[in-house]
C-alpha positions, 0 to 999 in steps of 0.5 A: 879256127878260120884264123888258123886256116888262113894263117896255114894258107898265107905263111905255109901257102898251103892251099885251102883245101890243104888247110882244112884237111891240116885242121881236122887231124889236129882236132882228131888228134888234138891230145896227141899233139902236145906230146909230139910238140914235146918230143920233137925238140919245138917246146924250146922255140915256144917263147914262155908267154905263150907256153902258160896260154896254151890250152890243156896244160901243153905248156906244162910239157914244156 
């Protein structure tokens, strides 16, 4: 988890506080997230080598 956090705080510069705030909605939300990615039109930026690593099957909904 840490890893993510400190990639949202050097790629997005959000700050650390930021971060962990940004982190715990989407462990709260984590089984909604695989349908926003879908929908939003991102599962056909996620190259294929990561869709079939993604955790829950969120690949599939690419």
């Amino acid at each position: 988890m840490n890893e993510l956090i400190n990639g949202l705080i050097k790629k997005v510069g959000l700050d650390e506080e930021t971060a962990k705030k940004v982190m715990a909605f989407l462990q709260e939300n984590a089984s909604q997230v695989p349908q926003w990615l879908a929908s939003s039109g991102l599962g056909d930026k996620v190259p294929d080598s990561i869709k079939s690593k993604l955790p829950g099957g969120l690949g599939k909904l690419f």
